[in-house]
C-alpha positions as CSV (number, residue, x, y, z in Angstrom):
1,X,0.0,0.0,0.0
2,X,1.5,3.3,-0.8
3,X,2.6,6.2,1.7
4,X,0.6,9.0,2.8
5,X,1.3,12.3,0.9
6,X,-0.2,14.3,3.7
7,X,-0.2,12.9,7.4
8,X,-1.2,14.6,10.1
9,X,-0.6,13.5,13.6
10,X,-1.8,14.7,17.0
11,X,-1.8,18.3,16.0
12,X,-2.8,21.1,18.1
13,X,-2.7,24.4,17.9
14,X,-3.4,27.1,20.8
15,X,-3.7,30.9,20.2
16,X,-2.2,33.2,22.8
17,X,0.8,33.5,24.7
18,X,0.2,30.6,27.2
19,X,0.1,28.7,24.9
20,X,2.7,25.7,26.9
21,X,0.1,26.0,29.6
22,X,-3.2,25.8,27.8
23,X,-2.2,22.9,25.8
24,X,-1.6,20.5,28.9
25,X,-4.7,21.8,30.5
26,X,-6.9,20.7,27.1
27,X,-5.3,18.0,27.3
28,X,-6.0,16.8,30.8
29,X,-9.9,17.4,29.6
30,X,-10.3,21.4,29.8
31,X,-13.0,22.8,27.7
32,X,-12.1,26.0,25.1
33,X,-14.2,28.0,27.0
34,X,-12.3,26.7,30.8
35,X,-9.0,27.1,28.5
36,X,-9.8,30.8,27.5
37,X,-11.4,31.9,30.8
38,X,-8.1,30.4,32.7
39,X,-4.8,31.2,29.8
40,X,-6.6,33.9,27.7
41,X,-6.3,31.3,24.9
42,X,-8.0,30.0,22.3
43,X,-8.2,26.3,20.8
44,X,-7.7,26.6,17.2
45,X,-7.1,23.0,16.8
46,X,-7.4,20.3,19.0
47,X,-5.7,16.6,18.3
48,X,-6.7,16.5,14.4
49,X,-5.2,13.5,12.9
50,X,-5.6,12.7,8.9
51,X,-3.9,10.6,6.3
52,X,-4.2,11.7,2.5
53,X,-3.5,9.0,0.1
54,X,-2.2,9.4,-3.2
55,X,-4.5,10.9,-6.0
56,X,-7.0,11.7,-3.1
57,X,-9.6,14.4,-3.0
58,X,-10.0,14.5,0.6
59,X,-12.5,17.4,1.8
60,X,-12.2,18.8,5.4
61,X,-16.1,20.1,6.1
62,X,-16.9,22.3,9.4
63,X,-19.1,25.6,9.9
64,X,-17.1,28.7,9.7
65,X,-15.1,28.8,12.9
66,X,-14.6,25.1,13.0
67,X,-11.0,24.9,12.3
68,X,-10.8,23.8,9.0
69,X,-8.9,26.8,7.3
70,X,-6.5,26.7,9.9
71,X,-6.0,22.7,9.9
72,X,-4.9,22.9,6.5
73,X,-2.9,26.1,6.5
74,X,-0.8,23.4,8.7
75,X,0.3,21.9,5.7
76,X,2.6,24.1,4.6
77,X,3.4,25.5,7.8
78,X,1.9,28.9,7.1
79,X,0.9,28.4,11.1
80,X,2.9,26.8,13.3
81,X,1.5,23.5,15.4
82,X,1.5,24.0,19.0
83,X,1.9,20.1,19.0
84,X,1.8,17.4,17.1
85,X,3.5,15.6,13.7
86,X,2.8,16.5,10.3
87,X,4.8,15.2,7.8
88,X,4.4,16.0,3.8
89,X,6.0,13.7,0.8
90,X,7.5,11.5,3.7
91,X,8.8,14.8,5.3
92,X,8.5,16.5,8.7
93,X,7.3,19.7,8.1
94,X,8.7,21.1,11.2
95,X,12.2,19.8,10.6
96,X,12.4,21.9,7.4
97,X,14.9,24.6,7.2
98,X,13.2,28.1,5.6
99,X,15.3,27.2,2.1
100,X,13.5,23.8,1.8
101,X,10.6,24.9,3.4
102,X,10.6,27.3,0.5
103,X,11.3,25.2,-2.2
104,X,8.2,23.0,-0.5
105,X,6.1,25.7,-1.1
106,X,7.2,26.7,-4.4
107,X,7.8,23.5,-6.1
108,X,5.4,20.4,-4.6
109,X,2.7,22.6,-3.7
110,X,-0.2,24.6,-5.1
111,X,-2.7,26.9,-3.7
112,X,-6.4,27.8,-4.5
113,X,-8.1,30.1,-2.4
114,X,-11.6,31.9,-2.3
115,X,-10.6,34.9,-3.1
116,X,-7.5,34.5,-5.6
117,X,-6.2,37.3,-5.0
118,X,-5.0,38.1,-8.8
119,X,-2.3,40.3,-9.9
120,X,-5.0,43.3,-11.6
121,X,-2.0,45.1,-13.7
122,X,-0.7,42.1,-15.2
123,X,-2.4,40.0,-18.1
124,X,-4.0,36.3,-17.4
125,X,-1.0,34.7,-18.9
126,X,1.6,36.6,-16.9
127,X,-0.8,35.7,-13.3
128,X,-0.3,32.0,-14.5
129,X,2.9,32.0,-15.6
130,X,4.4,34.0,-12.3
131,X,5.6,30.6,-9.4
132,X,7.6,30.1,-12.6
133,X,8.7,33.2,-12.8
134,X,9.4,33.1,-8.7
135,X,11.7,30.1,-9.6
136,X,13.5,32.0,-12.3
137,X,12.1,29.9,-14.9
138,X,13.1,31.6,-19.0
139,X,10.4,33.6,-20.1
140,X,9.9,31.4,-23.3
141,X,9.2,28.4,-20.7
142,X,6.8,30.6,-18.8
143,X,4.7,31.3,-21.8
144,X,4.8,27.6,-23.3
145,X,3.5,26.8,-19.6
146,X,0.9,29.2,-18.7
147,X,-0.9,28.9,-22.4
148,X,-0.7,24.8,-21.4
149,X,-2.2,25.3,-18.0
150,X,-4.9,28.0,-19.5
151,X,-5.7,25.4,-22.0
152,X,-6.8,22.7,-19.7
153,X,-8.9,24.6,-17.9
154,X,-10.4,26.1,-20.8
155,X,-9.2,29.6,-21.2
156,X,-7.3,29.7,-24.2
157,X,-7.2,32.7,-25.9
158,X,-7.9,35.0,-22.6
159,X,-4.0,35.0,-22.0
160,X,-3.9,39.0,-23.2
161,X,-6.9,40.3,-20.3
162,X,-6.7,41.2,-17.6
163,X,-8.1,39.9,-14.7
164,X,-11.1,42.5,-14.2
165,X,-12.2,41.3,-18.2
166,X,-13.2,37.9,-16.7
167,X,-16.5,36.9,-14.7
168,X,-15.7,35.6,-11.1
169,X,-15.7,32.0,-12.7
170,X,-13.2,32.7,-15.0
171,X,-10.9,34.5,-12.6
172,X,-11.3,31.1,-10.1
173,X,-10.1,28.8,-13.3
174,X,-7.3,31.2,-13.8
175,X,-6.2,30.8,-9.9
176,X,-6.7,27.0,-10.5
177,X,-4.1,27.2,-14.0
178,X,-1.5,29.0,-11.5
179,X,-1.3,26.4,-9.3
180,X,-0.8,24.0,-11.7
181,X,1.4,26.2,-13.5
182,X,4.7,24.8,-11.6
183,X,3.3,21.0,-11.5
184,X,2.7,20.6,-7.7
185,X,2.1,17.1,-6.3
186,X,-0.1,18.6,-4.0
187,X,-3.3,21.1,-4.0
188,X,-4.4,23.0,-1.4
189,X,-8.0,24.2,-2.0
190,X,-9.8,26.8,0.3
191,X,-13.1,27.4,-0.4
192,X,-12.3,28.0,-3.9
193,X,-15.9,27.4,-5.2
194,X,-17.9,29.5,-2.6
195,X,-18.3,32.7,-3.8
196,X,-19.7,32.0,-6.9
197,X,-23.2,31.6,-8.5
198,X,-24.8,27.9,-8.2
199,X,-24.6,27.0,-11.9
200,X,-20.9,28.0,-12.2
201,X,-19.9,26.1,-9.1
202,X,-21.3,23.3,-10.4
203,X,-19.1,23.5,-13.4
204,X,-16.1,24.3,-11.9
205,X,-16.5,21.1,-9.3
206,X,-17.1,19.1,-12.8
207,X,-14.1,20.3,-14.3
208,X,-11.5,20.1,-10.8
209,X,-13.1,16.7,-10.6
210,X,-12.4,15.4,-14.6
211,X,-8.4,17.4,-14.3
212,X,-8.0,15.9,-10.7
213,X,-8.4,12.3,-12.1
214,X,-6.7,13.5,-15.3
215,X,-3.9,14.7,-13.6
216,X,-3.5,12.5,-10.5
217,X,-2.9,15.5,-8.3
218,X,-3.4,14.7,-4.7
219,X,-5.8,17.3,-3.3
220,X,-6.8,18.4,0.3
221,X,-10.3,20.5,0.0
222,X,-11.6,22.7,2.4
223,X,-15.5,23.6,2.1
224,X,-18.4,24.4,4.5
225,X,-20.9,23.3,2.3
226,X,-21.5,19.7,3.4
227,X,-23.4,19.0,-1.0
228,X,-19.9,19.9,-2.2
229,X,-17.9,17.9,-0.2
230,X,-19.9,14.8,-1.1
231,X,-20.0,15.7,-4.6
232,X,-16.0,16.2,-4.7
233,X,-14.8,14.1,-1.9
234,X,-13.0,10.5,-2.3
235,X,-12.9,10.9,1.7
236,X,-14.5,13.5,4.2
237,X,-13.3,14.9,7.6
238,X,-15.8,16.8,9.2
239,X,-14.5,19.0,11.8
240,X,-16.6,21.2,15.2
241,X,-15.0,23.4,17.2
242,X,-11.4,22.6,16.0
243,X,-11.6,18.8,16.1
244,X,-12.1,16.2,13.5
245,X,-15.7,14.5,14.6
246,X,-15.8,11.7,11.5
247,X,-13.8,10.7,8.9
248,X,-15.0,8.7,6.0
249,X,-16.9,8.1,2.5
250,X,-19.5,10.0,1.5
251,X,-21.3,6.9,2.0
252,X,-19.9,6.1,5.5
253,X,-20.5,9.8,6.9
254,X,-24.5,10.2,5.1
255,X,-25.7,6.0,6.2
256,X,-23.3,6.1,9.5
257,X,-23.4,9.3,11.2
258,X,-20.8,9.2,14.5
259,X,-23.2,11.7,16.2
260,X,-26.1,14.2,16.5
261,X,-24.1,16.5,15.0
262,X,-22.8,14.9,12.0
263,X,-26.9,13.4,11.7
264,X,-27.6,16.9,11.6
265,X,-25.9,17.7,8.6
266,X,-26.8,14.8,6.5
267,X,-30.8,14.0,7.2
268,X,-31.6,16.0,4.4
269,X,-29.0,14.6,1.9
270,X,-30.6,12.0,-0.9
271,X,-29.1,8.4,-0.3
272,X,-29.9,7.1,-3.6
273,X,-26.4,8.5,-5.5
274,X,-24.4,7.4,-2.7
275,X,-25.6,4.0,-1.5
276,X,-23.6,1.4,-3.2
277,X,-24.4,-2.1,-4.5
278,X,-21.6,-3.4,-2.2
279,X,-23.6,-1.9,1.3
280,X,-26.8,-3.7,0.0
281,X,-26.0,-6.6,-1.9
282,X,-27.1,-10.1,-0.7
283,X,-24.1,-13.1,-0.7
284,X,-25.1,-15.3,-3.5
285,X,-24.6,-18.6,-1.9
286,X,-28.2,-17.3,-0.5
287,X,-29.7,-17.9,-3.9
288,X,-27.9,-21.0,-5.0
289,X,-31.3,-22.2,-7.7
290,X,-31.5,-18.8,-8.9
291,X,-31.0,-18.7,-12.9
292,X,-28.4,-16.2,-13.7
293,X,-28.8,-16.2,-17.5
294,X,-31.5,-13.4,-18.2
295,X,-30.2,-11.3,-15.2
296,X,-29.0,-7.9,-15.8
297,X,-25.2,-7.3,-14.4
298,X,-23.9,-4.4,-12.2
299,X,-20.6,-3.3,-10.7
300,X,-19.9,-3.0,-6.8
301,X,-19.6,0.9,-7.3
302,X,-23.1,0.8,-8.6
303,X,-25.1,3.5,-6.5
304,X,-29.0,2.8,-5.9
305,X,-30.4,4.8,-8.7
306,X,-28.6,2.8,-10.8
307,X,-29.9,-0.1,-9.5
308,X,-33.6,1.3,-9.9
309,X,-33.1,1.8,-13.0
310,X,-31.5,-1.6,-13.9
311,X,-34.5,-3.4,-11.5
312,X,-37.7,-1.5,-13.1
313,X,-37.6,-3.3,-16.4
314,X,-37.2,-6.6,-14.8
315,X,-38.6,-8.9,-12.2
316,X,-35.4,-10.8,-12.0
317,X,-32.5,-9.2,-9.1
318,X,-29.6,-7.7,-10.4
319,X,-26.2,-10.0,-10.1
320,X,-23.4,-7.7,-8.9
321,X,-19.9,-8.1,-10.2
322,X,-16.3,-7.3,-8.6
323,X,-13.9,-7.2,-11.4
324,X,-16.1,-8.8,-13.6
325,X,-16.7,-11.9,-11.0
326,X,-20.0,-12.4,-9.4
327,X,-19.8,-11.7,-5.7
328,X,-23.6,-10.7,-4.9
329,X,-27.3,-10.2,-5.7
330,X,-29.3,-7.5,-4.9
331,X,-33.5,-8.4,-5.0
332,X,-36.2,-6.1,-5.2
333,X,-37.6,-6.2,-1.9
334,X,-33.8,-5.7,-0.8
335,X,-33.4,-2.5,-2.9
336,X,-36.7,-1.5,-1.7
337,X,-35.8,-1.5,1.8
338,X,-32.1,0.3,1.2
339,X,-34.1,2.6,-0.1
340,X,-36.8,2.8,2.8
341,X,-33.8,2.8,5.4
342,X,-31.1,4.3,3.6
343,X,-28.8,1.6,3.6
């Protein structure tokens, strides 16, 4: 199994200038509110612990005020852990010198943010083509790379504007083409979705989604909008008051909630995109006379409005497959009552 590119361990992080003597007191059990009445301090953080996996989209959800932005700003060290590991392409962050702490955030890493924070006197193409230009890349290279990266995120042509000639949508794919610009392994992506119309959010999560698989960037995705993070998400942290409450699917955290708070969030999320055939499926050893000859076929990733649609012309179940290998066999009155419980 390969190496976490992102791992986070234990981290804490405590605002104010007791901070030594805060963190043992949240430790031994203190609330934030007992910690700031007693050190002046606040609990940004509090134990977080994630592992990102190669060629993951893994969305960290919370309320604003939850932690999330400052969990991930971690990362790159941009804030400093109180406590804790974190450790980034099999390094320790906090070992880092400031050169290759640098060169970390220069060269591996790319960031989106909500507000991008363009360069207004200088065109599209010179925005995109500037962390090459910060690593004293030739000017020909620059341009070769920025018209690439504009390209794949379907701007070509719009190198000469400048930014205020684009709609918001068009500035956020242009922040998106200049993180890719100097080929990071990683993306780090704040909100970079929420200030824009419904429609165009939707498009741009369809296009991150198709050049994150495209690509195989591994991407950590911040987002207090619980829809987008199940839309985006191969894995979900959601965090409350600076600590991580569940990890998991999108499946996991909608059919398992950990708590009333997490339930909260997903009783009025649809089940039927989510739910896969492998959560419902029956063995098949429990239908050994059933003839499998007429029945229609379906993968373990199939999701139950698939399955609907598959069972609705026929009154025979649906075999499912792993790899092409029968493994299970979902009935009707089976899909029926997934879809009356919601699992």
């Amino acid at each position: 199994m390969a190496d976490p590119v992102i791992e986070l361990s234990g981290v804490w992080k405590i605002f104010g200038t007791a901070e030594q003597a805060a963190l043992a007191d949240a430790k031994a059990g203190a609330t934030k509110a007992e910690v700031l009445a007693k050190h002046n301090c606040v609990v940004g953080i509090a134990e977080a612990s994630i592992s990102v996996m190669p060629g993951e989209i893994f969305v960290i959800m919370g309320l604003s005020g939850s932690g999330k932005s400052t969990l991930v700003r971690h990362v790159n060290r941009l804030i400093e852990p109180t406590s804790g590991d974190i450790r980034v392409l099999g390094q320790d962050v906090r070992a880092l010198s400031p050169a290759a702490l640098r060169a970390l955030r220069a060269e591996r890493i790319g960031m989106v943010f909500q507000h991008m924070a363009l360069m207004p006197h200088r065109s599209v193409q010179d925005n995109v083509a500037y962390p090459l230009e910060l690593r004293g890349s030739p000017k020909g290279t620059r341009w070769q790379v920025s018209a690439e990266k504009l390209s794949l995120v379907g701007l070509q042509g719009y190198g000469d504007r400048l930014p205020r000639q684009l709609s918001g949508g068009m500035q956020q794919r242009v922040g998106l083409a200049r993180a890719l610009a100097a080929d990071p392994e990683i993306l780090l992506m704040d909100e970079p979705f929420s200030a824009l119309d419904p429609l165009i959010r939707r498009q741009l999560q369809d296009q991150f989604m198709e050049l994150s698989h495209k690509l195989g960037k591994t991407t950590l995705f911040i987002t207090h909008d619980l829809d987008e993070a199940i839309r985006v998400g191969s894995r979900i942290a959601i965090m409350k008051d600076g600590r991580i409450v569940q990890t998991g699917t999108p499946e996991e955290i909608v059919t398992r909630p950990a708590d009333d708070y997490v339930r909260t969030f997903v009783q009025n999320i649809s089940k039927l995109g989510l739910i896969t055939a492998r959560t419902v499926m029956e063995p098949l050893i429990s239908f050994p006379h059933f003839d499998v000859a007429n029945a229609s076929y379906a993968p373990t990733t199939a999701n139950l409005d698939a399955l609907i649609g598959l069972c609705s012309g026929s009154t025979l179940p649906v075999i499912i497959q792993d790899g092409g290998v029968p493994v299970g066999i979902v009935t009707k009155d089976r899909l029926l009552t997934a879809i009356r419980e919601g699992r």
